[in-house]
N, C-alpha and C positions, 0 to 999 in steps of 0.2 A: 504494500500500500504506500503510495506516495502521502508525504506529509504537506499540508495546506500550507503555502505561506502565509506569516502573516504581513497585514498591509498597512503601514505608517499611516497614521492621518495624521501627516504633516498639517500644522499651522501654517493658514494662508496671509494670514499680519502679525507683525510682532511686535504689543505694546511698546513704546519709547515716549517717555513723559507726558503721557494723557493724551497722545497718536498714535497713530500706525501705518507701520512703514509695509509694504507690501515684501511677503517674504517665498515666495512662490511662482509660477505661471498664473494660477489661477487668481491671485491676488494683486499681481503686475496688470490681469486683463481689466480688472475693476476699476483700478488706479486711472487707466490707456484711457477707459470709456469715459471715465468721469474729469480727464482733464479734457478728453478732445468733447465734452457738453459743454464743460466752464464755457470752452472757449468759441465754439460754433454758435450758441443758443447769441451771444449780442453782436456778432458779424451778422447774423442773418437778420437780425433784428432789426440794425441800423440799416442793410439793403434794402427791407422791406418800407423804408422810409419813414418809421416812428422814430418821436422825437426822444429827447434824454428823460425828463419825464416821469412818461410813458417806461421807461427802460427802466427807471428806479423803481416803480410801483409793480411790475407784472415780472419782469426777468429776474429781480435782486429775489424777490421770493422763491420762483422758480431754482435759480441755485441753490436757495439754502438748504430748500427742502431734497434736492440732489446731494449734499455736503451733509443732510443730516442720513440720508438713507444711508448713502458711502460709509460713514462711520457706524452705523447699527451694524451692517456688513460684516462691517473689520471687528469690532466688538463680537460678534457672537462665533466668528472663527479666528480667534488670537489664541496664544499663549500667555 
């Protein structure tokens, strides 16, 4: 009989002073998605021709609540 290996469940973040740093693929891809939103969501925003505003009142929320997800994320798969 062959023996089962068993299988690390590596930590995908690794707390560092009340952050986390992504310590994985899977947690580099979290990271990848959530900086290329920061940064898409008010390029597209200012193309679509809304003003600064506008940009503080609908996007600034929209991020945060991206920046709060990201961190539940890393929070429930950390070391």
């Amino acid at each position: 009989m062959k023996k089962a290996k068993k299988v690390k469940n590596r930590p995908w973040f690794v707390s560092v002073r009340k952050s986390y740093l992504p310590s994985s693929w899977q947690g580099r891809l979290i990271y990848a998605l959530y900086v290329a939103y920061t940064i898409a969501v008010p390029i597209t925003w200012y193309k679509e021709g809304h003003d600064f505003f506008r940009l503080l009142t609908t996007v600034i929320p929209l991020l945060a609540a991206a920046a709060l997800l990201t961190q539940f994320v890393a929070s429930k798969n950390s070391k």
